[in-house]
C-alpha positions as CSV (number, residue, x, y, z in Angstrom):
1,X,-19.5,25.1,5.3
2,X,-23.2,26.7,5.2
3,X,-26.5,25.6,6.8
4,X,-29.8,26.2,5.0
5,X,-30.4,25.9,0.9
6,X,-32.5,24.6,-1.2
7,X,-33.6,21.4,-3.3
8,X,-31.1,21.8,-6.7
9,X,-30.7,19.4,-9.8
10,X,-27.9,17.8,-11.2
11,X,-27.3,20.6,-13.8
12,X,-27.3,23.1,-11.5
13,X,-24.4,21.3,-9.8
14,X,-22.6,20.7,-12.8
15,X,-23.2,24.6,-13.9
16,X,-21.4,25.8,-10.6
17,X,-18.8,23.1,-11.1
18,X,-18.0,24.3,-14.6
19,X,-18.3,28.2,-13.3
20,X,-17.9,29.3,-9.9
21,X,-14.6,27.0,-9.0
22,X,-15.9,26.7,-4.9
23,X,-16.1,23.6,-3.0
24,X,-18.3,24.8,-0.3
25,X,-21.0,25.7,-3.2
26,X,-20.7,22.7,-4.6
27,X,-21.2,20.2,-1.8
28,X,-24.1,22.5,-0.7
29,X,-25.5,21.7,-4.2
30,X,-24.8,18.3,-3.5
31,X,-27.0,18.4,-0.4
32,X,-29.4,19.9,-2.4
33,X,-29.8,17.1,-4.9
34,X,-29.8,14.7,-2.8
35,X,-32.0,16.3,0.4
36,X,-29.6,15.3,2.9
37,X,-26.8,16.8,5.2
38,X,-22.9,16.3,3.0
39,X,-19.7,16.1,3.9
40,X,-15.9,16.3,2.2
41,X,-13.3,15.1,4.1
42,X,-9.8,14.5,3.0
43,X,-7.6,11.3,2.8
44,X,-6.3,12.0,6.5
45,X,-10.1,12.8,7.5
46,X,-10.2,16.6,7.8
47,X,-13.5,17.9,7.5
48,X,-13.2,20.5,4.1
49,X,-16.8,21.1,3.4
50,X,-19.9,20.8,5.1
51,X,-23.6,21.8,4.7
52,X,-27.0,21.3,6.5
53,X,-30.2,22.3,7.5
54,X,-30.0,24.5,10.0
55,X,-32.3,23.2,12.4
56,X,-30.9,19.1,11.5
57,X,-29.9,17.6,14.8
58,X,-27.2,15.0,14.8
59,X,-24.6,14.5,17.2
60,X,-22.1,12.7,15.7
61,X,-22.3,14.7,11.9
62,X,-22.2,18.3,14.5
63,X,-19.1,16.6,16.8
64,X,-17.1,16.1,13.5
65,X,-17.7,19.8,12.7
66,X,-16.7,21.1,15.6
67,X,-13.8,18.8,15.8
68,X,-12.1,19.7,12.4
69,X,-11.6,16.1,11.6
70,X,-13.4,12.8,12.2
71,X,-12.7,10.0,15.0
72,X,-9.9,7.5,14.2
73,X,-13.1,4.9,14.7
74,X,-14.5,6.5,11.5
75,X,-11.5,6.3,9.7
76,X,-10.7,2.8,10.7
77,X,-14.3,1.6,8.3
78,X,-13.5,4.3,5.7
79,X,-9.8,2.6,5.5
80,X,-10.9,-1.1,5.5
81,X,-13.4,-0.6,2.7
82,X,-13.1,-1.1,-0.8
83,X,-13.6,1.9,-3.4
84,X,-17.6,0.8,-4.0
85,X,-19.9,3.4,-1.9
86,X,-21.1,1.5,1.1
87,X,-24.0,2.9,3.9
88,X,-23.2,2.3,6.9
89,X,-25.3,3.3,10.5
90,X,-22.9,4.6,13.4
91,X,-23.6,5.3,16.9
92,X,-25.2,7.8,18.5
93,X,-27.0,8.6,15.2
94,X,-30.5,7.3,14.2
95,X,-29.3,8.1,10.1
96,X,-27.2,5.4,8.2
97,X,-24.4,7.6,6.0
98,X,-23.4,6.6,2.7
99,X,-19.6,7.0,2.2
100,X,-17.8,6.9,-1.6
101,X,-14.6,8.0,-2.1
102,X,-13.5,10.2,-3.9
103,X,-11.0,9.6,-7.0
104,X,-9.6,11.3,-9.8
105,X,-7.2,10.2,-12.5
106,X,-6.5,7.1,-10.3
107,X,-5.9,9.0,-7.2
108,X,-8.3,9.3,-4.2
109,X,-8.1,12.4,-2.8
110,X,-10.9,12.0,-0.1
111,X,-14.5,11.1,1.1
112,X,-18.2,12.4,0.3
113,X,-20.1,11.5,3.4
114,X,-24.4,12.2,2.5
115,X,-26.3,11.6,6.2
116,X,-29.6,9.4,4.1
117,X,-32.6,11.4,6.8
118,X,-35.1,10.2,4.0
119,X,-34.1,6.6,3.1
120,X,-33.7,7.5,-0.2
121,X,-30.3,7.2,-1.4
122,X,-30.6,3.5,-1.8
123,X,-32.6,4.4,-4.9
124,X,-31.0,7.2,-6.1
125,X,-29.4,7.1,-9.9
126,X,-25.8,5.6,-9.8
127,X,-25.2,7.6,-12.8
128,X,-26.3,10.6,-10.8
129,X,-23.9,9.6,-8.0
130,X,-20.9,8.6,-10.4
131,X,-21.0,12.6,-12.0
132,X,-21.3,14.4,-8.3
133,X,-18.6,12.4,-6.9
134,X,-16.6,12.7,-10.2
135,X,-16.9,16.8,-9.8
136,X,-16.6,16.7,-6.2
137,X,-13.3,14.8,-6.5
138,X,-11.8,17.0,-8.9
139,X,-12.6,20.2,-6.7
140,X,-11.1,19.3,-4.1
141,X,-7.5,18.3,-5.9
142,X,-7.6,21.8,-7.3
143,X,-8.2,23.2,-4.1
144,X,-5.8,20.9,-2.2
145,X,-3.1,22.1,-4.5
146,X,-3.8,25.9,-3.7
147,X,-3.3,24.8,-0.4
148,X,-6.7,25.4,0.8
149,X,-7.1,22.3,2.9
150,X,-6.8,22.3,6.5
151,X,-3.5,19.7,6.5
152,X,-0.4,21.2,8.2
153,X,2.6,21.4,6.1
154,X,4.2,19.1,8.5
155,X,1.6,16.5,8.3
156,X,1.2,16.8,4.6
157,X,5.4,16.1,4.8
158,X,4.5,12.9,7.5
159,X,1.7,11.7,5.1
160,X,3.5,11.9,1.9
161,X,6.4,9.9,3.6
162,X,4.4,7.4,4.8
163,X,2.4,7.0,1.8
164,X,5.8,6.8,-0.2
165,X,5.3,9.3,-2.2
166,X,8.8,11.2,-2.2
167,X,11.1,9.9,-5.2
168,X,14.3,9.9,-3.4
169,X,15.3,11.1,0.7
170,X,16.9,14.1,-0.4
171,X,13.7,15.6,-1.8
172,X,11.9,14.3,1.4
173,X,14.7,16.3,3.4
174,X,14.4,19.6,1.6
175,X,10.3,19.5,2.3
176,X,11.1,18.3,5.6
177,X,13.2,21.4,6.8
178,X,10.8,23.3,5.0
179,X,8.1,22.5,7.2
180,X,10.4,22.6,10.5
181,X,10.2,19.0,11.1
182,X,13.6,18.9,11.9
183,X,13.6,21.1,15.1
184,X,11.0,18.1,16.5
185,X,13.8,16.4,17.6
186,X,11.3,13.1,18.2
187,X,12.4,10.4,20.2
188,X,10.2,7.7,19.0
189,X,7.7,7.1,15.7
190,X,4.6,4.9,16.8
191,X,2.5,3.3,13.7
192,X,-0.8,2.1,14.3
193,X,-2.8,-0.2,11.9
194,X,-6.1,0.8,11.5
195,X,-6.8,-2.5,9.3
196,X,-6.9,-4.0,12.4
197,X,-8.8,-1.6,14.6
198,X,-12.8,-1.4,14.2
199,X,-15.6,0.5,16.0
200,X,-18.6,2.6,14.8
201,X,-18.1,5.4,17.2
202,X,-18.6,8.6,15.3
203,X,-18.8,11.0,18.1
204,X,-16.0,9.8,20.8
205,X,-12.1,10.1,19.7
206,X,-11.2,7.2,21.9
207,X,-8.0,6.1,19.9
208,X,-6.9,9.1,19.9
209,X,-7.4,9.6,23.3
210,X,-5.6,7.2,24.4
211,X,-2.7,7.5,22.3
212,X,-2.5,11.1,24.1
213,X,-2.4,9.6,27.4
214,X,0.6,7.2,26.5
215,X,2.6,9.9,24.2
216,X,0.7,13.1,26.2
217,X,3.8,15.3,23.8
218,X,2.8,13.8,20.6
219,X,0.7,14.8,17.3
220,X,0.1,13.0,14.6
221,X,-0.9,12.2,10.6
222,X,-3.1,9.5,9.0
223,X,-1.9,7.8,5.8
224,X,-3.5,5.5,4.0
225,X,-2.4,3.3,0.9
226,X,-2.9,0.6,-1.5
227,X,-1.2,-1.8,1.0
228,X,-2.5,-0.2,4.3
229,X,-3.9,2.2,6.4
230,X,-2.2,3.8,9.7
231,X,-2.3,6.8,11.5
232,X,1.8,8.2,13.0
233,X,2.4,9.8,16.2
């Protein structure tokens, strides 16, 4: 989560993946290959890494910092695409962003996110592309399982379970009163389909908004699947 750097090649990155075992360092490497702002985000959209210029300008790419986490509208196009890397130009940003996902061993485990301020990642070496994503991806699972995301244990639990990823209900209990989700006491669980929900606006949480202002008591978890996508409140 830096600003500032410099222009790096690709065995440089792969040097400090192989040596230094830091995900910050190695998506500002990232930004340094390709000359552009980077991103990490996890499945459920937390911002985990970041770097930029310190003088680059961009209100939507500066919101999601500040935020912790991008919009629900960003998800919603992250969610309804397939795993190829796609750019795609927001709102209230003159930059297209090129999002690929991140996998490894069959499992996607988040979201690199480069902001393309030269128009040059259109032409930029798929094999290039293929081993940064390939390293980022792996990072972040090892850093995800040392806990070092920002997910709450009881949204992790919410995810998981939504994502159908316990084995039976008595292991999803045990985690469950482990994170305290049974002293929530919740009245009512609301699922939203974000295959079904579009916008390009980066910088304004308007779902979510308005979600508060229906259910102004709740919180809640995105989960997203083979099948589907949805966020839980």
């Amino acid at each position: 989560m830096t600003t500032g750097g410099e222009i790096v090649d690709l065995q440089t990155f792969l040097n400090d993946f192989m040596n230094k075992d830091d995900l910050n360092l190695l998506v500002q490497d990232a930004a340094g290959l390709f000359e552009c702002p980077a991103m990490v985000v996890d499945m459920a959209f937390h911002v985990i890494a970041w770097h930029c210029e310190a003088d680059f300008e961009d209100a939507p790419f500066r919101t999601s910092i500040q935020r912790g986490s991008l919009t629900y509208e960003t998800g919603s196009i992250l969610a309804g695409s397939d795993t190829q890397a796609h750019l795609i130009h927001l709102e209230d940003s003159p930059y297209k962003r090129r999002f690929s996902l991140l996998m490894t061993g069959g499992t996607p485990v988040g979201y690199l996110i480069l902001v393309d301020v030269g128009d040059r990642l259109e032409r930029e070496d798929a094999r290039v592309f293929s081993a940064v994503e390939s390293a980022l991806a792996k990072q972040l699972m090892l850093e995800s399982s040392r806990g070092s995301s920002m997910r709450s244990a009881e949204e992790s639990v919410l995810q998981h379970l939504l994502e159908g990823r316990f084995a039976d209900e008595s292991l999803f209990t045990l985690q469950a009163e482990a994170a305290g989700l049974k002293y929530l006491a919740p009245r009512r669980v609301a699922l939203v389909n974000l295959e079904l929900y579009r916008s390009a606006n980066w910088s304004e949480n308007a779902l979510r908004s308005t979600i508060l202002d229906v259910f102004p008591m709740s919180w809640g978890c995105f989960a997203t699947s083979p099948a589907s996508s949805a966020c839980a409140w």
